[in-house]
Gaussian input, Z-matrix of N, CA and C with variables (Angstrom, degrees):
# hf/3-21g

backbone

0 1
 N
 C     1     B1
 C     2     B2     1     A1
 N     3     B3     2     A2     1     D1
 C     4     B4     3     A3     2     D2
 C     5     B5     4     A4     3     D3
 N     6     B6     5     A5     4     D4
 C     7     B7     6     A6     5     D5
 C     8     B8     7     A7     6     D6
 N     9     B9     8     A8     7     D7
 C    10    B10     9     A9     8     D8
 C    11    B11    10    A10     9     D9
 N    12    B12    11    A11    10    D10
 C    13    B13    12    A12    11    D11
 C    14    B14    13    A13    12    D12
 N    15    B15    14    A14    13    D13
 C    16    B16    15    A15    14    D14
 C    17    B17    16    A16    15    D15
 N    18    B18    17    A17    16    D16
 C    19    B19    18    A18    17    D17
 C    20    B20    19    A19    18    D18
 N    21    B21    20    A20    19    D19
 C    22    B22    21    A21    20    D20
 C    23    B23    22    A22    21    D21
 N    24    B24    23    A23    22    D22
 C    25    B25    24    A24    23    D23
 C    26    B26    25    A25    24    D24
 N    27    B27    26    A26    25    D25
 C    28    B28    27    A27    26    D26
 C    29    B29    28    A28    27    D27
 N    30    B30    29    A29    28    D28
 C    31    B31    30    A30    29    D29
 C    32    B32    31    A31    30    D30
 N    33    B33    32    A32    31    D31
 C    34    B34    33    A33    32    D32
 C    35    B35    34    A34    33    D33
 N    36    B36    35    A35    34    D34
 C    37    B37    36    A36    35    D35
 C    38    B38    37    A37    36    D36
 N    39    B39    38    A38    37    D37
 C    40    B40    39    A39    38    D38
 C    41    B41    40    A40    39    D39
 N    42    B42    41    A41    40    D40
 C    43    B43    42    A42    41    D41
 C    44    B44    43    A43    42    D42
 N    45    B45    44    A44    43    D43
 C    46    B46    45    A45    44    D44
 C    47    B47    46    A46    45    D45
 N    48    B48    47    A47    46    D46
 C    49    B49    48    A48    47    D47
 C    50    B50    49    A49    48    D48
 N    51    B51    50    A50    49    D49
 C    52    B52    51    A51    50    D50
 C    53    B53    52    A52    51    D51
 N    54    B54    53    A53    52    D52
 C    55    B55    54    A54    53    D53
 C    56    B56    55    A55    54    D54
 N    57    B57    56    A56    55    D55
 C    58    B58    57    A57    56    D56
 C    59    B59    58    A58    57    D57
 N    60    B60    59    A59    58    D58
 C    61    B61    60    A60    59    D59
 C    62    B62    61    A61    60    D60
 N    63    B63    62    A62    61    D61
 C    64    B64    63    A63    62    D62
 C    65    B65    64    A64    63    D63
 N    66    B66    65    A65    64    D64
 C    67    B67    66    A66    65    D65
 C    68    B68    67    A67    66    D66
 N    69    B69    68    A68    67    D67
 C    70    B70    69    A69    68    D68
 C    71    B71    70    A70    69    D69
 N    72    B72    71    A71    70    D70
 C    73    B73    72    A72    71    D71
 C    74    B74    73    A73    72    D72
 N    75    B75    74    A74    73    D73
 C    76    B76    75    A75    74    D74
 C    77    B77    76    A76    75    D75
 N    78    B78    77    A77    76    D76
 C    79    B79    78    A78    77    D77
 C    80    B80    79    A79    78    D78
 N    81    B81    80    A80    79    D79
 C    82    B82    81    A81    80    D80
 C    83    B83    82    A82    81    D81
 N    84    B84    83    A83    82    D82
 C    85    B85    84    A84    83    D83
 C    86    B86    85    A85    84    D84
 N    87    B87    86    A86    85    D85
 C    88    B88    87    A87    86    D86
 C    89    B89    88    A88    87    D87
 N    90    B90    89    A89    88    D88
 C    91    B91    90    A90    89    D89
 C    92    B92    91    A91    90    D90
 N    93    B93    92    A92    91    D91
 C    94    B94    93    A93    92    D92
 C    95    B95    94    A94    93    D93
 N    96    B96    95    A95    94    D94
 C    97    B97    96    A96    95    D95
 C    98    B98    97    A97    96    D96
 N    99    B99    98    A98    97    D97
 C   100   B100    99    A99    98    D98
 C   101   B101   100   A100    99    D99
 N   102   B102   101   A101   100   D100
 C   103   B103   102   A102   101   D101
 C   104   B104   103   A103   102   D102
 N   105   B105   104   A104   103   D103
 C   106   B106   105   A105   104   D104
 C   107   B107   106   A106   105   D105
 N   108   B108   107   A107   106   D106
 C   109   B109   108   A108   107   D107
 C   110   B110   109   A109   108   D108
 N   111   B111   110   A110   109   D109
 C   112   B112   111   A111   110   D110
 C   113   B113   112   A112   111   D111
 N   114   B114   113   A113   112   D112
 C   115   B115   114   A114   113   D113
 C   116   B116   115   A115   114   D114
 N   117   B117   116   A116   115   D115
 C   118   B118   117   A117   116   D116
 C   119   B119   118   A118   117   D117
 N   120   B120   119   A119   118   D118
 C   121   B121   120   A120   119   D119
 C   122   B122   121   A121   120   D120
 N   123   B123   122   A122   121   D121
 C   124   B124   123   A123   122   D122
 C   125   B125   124   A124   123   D123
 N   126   B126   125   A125   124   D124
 C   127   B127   126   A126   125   D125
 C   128   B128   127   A127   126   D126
 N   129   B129   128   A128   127   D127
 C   130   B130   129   A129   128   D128
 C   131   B131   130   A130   129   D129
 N   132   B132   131   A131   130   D130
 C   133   B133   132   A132   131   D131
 C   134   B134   133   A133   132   D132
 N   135   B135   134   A134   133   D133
 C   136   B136   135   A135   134   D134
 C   137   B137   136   A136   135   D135
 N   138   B138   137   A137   136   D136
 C   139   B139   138   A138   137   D137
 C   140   B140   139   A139   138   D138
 N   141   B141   140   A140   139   D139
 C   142   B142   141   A141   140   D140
 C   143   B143   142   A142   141   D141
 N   144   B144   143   A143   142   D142
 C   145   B145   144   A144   143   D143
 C   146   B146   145   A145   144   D144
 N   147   B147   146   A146   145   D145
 C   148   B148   147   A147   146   D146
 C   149   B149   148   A148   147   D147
 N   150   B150   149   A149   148   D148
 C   151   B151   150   A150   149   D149
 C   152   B152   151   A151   150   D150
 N   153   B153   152   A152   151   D151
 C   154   B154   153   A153   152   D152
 C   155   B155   154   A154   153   D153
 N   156   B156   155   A155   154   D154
 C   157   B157   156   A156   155   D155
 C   158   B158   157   A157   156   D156
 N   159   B159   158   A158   157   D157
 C   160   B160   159   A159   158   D158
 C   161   B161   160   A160   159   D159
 N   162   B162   161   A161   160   D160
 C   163   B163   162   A162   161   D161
 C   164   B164   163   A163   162   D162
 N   165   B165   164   A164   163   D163
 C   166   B166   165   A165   164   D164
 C   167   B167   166   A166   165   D165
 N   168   B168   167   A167   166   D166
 C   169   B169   168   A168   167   D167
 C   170   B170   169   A169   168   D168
 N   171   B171   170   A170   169   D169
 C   172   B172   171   A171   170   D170
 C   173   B173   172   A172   171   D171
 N   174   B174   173   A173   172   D172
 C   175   B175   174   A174   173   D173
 C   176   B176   175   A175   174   D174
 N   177   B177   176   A176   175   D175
 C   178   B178   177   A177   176   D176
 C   179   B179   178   A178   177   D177
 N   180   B180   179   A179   178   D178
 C   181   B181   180   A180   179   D179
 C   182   B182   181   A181   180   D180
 N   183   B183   182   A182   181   D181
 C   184   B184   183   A183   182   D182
 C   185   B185   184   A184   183   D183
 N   186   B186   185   A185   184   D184
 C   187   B187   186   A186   185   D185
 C   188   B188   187   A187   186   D186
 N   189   B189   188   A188   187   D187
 C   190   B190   189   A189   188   D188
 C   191   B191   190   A190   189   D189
 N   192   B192   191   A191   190   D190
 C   193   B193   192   A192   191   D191
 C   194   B194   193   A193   192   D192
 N   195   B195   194   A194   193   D193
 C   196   B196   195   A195   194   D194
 C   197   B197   196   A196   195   D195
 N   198   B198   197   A197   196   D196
 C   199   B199   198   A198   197   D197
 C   200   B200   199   A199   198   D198
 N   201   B201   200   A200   199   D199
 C   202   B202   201   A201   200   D200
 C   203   B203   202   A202   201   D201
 N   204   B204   203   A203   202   D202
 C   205   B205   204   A204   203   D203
 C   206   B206   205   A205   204   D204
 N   207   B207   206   A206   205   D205
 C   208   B208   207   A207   206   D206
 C   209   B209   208   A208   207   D207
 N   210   B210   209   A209   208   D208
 C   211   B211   210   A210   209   D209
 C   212   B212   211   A211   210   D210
 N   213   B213   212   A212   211   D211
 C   214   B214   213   A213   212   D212
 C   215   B215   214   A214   213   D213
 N   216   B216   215   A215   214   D214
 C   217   B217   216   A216   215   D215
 C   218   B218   217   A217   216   D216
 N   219   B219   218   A218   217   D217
 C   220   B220   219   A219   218   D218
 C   221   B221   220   A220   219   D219
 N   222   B222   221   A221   220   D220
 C   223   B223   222   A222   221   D221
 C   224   B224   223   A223   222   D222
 N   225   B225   224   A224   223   D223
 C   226   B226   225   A225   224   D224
 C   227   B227   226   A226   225   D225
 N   228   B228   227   A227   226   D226
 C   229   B229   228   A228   227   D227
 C   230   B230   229   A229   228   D228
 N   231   B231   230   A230   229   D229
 C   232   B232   231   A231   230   D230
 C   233   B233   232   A232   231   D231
 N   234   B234   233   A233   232   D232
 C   235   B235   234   A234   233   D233
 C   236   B236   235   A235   234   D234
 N   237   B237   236   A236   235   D235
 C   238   B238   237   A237   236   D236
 C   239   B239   238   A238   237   D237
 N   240   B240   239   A239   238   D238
 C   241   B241   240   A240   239   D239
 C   242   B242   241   A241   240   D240
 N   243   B243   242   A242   241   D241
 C   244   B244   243   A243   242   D242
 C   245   B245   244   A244   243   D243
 N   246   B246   245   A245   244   D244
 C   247   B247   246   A246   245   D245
 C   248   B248   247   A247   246   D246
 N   249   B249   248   A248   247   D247
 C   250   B250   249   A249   248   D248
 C   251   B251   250   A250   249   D249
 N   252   B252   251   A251   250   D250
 C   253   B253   252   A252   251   D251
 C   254   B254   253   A253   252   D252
 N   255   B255   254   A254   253   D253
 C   256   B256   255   A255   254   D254
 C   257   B257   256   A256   255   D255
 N   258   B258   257   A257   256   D256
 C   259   B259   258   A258   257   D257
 C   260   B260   259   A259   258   D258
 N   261   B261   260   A260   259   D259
 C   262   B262   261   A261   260   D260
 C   263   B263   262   A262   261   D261
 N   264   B264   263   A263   262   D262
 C   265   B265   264   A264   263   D263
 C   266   B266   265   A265   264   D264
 N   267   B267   266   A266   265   D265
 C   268   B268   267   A267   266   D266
 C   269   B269   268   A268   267   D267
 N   270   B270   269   A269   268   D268
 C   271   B271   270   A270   269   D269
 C   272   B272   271   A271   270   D270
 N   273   B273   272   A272   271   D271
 C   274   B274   273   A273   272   D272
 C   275   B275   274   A274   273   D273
 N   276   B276   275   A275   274   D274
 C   277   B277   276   A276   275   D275
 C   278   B278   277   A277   276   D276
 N   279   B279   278   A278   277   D277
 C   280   B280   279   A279   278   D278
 C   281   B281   280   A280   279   D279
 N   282   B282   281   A281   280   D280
 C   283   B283   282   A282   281   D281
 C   284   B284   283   A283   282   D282
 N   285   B285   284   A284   283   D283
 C   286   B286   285   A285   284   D284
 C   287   B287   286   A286   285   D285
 N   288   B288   287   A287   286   D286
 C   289   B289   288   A288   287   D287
 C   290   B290   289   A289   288   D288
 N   291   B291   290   A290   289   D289
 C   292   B292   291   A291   290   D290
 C   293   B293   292   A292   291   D291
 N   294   B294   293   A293   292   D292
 C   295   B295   294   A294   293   D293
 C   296   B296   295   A295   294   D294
 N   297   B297   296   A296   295   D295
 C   298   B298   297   A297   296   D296
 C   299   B299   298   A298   297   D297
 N   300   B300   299   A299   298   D298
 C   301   B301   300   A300   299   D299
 C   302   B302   301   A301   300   D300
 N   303   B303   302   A302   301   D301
 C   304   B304   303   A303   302   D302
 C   305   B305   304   A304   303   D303
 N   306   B306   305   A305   304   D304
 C   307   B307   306   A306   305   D305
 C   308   B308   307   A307   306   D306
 N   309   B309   308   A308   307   D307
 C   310   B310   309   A309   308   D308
 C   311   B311   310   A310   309   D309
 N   312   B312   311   A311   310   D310
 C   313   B313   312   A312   311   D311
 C   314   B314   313   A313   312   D312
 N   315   B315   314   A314   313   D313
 C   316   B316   315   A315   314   D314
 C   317   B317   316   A316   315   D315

   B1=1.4436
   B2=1.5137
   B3=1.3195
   B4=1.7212
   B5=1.6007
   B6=1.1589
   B7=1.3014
   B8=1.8140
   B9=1.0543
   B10=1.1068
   B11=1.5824
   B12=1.3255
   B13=1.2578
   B14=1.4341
   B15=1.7591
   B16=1.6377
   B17=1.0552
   B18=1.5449
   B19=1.4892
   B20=1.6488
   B21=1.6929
   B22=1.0072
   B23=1.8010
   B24=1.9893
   B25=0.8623
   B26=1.7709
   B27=1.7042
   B28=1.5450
   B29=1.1543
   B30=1.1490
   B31=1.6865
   B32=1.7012
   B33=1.8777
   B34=1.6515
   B35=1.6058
   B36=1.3807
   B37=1.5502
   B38=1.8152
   B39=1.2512
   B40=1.9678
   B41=1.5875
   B42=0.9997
   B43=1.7603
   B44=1.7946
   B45=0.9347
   B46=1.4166
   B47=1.5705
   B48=1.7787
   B49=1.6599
   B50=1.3639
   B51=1.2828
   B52=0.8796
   B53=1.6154
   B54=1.5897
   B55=1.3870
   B56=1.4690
   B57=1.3138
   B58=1.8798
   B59=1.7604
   B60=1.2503
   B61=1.2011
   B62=1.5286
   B63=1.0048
   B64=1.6482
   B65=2.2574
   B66=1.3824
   B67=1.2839
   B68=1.2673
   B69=1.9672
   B70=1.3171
   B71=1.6547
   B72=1.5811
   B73=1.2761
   B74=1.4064
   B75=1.4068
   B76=1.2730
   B77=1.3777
   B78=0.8511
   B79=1.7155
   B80=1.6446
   B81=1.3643
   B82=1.4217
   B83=1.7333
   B84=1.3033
   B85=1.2688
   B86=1.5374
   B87=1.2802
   B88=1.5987
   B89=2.1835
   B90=1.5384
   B91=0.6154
   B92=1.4094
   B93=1.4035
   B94=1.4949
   B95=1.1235
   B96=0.9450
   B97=1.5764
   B98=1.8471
   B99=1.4871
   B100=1.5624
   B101=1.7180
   B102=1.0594
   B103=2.1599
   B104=1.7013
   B105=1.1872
   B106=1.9215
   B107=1.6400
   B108=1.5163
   B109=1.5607
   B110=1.7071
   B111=0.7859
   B112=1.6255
   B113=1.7825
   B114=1.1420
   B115=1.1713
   B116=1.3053
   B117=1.2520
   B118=1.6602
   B119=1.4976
   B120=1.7710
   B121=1.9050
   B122=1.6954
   B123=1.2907
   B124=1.4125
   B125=1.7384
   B126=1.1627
   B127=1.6443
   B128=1.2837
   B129=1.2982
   B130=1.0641
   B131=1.3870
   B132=1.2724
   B133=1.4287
   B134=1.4816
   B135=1.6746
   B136=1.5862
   B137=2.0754
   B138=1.1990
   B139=1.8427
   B140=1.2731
   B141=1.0707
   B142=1.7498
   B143=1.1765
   B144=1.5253
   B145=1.6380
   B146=1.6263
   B147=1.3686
   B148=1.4909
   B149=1.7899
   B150=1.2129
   B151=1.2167
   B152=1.6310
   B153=1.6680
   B154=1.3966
   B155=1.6008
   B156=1.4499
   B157=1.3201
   B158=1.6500
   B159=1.1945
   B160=1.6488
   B161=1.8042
   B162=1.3755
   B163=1.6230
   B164=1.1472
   B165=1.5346
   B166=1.5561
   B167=1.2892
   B168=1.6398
   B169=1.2486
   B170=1.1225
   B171=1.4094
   B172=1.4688
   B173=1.7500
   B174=1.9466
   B175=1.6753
   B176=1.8180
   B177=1.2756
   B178=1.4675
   B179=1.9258
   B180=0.6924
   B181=1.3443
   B182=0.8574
   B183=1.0409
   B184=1.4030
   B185=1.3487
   B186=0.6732
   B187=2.0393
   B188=1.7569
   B189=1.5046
   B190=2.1014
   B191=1.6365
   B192=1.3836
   B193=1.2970
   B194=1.2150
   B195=1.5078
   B196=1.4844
   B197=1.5913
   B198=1.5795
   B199=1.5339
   B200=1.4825
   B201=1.1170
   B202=1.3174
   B203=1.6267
   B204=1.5256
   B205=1.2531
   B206=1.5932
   B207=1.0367
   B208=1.6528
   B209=1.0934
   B210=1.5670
   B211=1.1857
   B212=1.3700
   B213=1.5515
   B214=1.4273
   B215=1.1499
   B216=1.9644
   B217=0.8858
   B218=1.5675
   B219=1.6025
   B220=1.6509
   B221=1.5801
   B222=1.6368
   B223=1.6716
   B224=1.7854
   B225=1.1998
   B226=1.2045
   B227=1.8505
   B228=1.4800
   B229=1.0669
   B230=1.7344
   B231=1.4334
   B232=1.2641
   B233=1.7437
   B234=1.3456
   B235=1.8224
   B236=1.8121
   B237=0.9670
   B238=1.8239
   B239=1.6222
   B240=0.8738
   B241=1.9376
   B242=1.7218
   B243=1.7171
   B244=1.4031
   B245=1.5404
   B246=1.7944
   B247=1.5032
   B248=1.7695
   B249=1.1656
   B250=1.2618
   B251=2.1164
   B252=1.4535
   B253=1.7663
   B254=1.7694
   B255=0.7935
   B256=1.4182
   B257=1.9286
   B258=1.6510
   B259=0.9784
   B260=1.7259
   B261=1.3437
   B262=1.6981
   B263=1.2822
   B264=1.9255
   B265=1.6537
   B266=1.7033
   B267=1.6014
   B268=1.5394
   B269=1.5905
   B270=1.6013
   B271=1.1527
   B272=1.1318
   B273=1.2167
   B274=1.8185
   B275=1.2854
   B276=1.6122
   B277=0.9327
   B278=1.5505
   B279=1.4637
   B280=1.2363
   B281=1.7605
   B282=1.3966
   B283=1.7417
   B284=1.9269
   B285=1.7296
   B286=1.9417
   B287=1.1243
   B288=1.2714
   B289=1.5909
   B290=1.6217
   B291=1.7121
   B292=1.7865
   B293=1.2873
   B294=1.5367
   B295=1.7188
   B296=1.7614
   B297=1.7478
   B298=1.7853
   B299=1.6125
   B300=1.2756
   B301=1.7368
   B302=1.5440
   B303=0.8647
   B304=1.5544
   B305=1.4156
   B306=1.8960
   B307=1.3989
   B308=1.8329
   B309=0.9499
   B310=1.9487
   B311=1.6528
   B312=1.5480
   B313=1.3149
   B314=1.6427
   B315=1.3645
   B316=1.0993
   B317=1.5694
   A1=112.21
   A2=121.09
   A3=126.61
   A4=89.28
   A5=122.20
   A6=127.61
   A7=118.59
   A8=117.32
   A9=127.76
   A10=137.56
   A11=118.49
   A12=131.59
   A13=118.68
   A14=117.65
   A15=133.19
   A16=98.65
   A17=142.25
   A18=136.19
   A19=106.87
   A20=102.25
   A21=112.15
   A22=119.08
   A23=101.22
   A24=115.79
   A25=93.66
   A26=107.64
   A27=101.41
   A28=124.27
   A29=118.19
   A30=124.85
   A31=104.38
   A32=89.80
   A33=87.33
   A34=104.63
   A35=136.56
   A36=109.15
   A37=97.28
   A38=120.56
   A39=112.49
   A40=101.72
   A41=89.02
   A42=94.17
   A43=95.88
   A44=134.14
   A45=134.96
   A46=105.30
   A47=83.78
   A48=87.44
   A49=109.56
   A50=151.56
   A51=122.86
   A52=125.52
   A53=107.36
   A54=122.14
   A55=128.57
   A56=116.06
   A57=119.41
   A58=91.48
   A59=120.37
   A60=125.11
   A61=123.89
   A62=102.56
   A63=133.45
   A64=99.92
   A65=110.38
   A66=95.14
   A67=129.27
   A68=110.28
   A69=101.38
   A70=118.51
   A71=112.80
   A72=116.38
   A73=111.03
   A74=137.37
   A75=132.12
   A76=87.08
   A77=163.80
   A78=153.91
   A79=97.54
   A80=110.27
   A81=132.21
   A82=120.61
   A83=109.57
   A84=129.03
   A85=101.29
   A86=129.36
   A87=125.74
   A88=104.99
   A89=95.34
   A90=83.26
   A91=121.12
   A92=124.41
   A93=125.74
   A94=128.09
   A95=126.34
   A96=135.79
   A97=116.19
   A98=86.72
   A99=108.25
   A100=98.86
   A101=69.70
   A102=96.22
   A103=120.25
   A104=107.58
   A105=99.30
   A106=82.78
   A107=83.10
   A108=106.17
   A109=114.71
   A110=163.14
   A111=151.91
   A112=84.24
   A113=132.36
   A114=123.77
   A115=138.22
   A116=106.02
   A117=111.40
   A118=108.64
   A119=101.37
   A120=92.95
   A121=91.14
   A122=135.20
   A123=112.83
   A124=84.03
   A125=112.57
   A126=102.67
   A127=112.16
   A128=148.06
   A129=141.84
   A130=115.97
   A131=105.09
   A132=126.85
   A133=115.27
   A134=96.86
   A135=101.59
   A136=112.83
   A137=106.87
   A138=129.17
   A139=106.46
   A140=125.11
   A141=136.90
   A142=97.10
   A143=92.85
   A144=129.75
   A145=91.65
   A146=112.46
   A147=99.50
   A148=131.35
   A149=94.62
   A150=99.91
   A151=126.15
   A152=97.93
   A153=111.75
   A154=130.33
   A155=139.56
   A156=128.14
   A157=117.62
   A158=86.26
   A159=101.78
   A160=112.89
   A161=109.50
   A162=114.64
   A163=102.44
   A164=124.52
   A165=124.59
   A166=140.59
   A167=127.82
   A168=117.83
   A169=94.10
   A170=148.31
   A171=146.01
   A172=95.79
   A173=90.51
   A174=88.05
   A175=87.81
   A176=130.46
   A177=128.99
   A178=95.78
   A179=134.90
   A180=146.98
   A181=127.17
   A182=124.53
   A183=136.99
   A184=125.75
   A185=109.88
   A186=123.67
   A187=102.71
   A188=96.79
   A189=87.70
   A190=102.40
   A191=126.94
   A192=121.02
   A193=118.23
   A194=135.19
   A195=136.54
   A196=95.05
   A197=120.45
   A198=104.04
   A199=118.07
   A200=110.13
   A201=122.87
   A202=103.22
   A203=127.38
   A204=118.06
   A205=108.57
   A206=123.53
   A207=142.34
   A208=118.97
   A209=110.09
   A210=124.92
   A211=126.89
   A212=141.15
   A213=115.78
   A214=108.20
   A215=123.74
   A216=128.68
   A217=94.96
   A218=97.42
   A219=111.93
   A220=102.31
   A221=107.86
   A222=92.36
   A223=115.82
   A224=127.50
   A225=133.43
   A226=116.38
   A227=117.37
   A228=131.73
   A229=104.95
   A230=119.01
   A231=128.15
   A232=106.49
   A233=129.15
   A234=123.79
   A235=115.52
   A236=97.71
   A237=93.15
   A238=101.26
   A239=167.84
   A240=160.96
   A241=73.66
   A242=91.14
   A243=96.62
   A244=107.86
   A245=97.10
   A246=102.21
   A247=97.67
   A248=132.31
   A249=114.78
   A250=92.91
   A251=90.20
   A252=102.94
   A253=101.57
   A254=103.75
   A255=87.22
   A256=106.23
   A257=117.79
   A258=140.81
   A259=125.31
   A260=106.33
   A261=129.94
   A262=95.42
   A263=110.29
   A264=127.82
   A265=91.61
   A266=91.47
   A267=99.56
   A268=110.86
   A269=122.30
   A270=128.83
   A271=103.26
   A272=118.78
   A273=127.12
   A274=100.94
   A275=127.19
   A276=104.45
   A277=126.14
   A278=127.80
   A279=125.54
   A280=105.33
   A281=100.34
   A282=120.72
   A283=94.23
   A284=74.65
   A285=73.09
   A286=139.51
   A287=97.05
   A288=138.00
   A289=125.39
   A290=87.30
   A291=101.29
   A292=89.72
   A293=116.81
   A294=136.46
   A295=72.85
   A296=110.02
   A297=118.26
   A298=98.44
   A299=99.39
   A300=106.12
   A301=99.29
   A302=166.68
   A303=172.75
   A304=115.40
   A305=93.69
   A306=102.86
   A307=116.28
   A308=98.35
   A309=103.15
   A310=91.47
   A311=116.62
   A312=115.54
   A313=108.74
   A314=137.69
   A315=138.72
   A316=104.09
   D1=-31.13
   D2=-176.35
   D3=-60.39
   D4=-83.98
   D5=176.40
   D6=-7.68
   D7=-75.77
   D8=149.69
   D9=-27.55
   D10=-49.19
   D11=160.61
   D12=-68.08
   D13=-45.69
   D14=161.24
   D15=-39.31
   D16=-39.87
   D17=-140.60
   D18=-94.64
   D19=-38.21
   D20=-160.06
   D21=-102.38
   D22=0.06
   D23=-176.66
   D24=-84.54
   D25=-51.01
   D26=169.39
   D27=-31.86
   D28=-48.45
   D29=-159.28
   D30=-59.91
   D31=-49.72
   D32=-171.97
   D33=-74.11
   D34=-14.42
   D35=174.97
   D36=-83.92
   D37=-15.13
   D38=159.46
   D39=-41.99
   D40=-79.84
   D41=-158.94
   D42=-52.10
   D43=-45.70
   D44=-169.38
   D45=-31.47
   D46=-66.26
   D47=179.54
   D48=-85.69
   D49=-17.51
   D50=178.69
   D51=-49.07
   D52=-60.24
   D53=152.40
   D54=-29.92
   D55=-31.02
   D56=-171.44
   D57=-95.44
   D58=-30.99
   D59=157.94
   D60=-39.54
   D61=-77.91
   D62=-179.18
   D63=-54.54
   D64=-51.65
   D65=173.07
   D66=-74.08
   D67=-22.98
   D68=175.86
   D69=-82.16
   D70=-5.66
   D71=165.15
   D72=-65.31
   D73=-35.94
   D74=-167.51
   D75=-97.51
   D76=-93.34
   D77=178.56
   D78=160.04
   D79=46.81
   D80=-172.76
   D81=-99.95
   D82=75.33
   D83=170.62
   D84=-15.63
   D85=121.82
   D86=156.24
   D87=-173.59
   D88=165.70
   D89=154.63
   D90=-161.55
   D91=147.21
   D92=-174.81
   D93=-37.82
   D94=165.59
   D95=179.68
   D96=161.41
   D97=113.05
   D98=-175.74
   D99=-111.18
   D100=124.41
   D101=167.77
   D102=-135.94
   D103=152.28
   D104=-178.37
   D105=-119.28
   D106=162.81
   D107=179.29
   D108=113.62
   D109=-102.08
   D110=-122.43
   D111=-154.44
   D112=131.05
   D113=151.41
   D114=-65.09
   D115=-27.90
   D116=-168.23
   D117=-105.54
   D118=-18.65
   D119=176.96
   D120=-79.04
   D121=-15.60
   D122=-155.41
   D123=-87.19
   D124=-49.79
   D125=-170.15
   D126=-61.52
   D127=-11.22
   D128=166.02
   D129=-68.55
   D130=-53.69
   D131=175.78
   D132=-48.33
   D133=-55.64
   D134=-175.18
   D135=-67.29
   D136=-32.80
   D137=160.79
   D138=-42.72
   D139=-48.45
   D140=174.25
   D141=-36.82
   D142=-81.64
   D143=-132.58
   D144=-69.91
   D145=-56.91
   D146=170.13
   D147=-92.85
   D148=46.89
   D149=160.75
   D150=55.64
   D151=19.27
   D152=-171.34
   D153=-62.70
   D154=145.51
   D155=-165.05
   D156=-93.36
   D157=-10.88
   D158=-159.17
   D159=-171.88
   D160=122.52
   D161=173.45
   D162=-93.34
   D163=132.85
   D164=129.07
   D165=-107.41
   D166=130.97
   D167=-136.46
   D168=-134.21
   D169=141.94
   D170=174.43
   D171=-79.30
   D172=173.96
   D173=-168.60
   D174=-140.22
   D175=100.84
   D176=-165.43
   D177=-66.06
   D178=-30.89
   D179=-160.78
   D180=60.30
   D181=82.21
   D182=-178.42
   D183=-72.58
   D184=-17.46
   D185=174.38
   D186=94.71
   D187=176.90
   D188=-171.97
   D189=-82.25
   D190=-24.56
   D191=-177.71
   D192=-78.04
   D193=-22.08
   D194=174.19
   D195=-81.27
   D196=-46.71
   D197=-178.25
   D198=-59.89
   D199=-43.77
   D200=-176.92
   D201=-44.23
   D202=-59.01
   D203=-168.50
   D204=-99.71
   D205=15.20
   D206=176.91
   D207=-95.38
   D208=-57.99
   D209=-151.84
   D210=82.29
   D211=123.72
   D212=166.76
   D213=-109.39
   D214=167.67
   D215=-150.90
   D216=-76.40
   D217=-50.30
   D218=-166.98
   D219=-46.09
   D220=-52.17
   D221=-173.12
   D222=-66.80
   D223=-17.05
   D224=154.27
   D225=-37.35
   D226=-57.78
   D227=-152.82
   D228=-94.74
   D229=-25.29
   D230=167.59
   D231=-79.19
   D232=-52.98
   D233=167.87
   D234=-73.75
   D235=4.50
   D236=171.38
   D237=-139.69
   D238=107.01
   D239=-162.09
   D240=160.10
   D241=157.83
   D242=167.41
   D243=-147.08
   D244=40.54
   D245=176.56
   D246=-146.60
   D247=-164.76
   D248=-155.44
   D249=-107.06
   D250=163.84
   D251=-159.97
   D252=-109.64
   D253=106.47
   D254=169.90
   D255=-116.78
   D256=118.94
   D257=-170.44
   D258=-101.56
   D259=90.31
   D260=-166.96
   D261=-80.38
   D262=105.76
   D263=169.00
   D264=-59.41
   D265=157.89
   D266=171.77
   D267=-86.91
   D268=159.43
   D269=-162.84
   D270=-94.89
   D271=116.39
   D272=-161.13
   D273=-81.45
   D274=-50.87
   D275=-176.92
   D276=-72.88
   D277=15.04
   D278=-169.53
   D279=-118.95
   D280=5.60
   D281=-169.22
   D282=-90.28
   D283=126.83
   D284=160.47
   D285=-104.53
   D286=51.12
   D287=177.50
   D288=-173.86
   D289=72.30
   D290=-169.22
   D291=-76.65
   D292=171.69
   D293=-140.30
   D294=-116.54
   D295=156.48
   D296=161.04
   D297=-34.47
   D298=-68.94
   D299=-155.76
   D300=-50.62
   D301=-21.95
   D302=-161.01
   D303=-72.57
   D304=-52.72
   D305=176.48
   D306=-88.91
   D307=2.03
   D308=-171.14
   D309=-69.13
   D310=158.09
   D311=165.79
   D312=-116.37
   D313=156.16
   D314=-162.91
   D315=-102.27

């Protein structure tokens, strides 16, 4: 199990920096913060606590029947937040697993 946990502790300082990377390339004020437990109570919570103006939250799309018995975080963070939500669909065509309609041509 150490092994496993070692692996996955790497990953999250990957993404850490990848992201602190990626914002200080765009000249994008932020700052990290990793917590375990519930996703959407911590971002609400953490939105509070720092005094945030505005959430943006990606939306994997899960369809209404996987959310429905899942839950998603985003719909969590849009019925509990107490500042305004703005919710970024995922980019189908960049998914490696675009939907029929994706590939249809008009």
């Amino acid at each position: 199990m150490e092994e496993g946990s070692a692996k996955h502790e790497q990953y999250i300082k990957d993404l850490e920096e990848k992201f602190k990377l990626k914002c200080e390339t765009m000249k994008v004020p932020a700052k990290i913060i990793i917590q375990g437990g519930h996703p959407g109570e911590h971002v609400c919570k953490t939105a509070k606590k720092e005094g945030a103006v505005l959430i943006v939250c990606g939306s994997r799309g899960m369809g209404t029947v996987r959310r429905t018995i899942l839950g998603s975080t985003s719909d969590y963070i849009i019925h509990h937040a107490y500042i305004p939500v703005v919710v970024v669909p995922k980019d189908k065509k960049h998914s490696p697993h675009p939907s029929p309609k994706a590939d249809k041509k008009h």
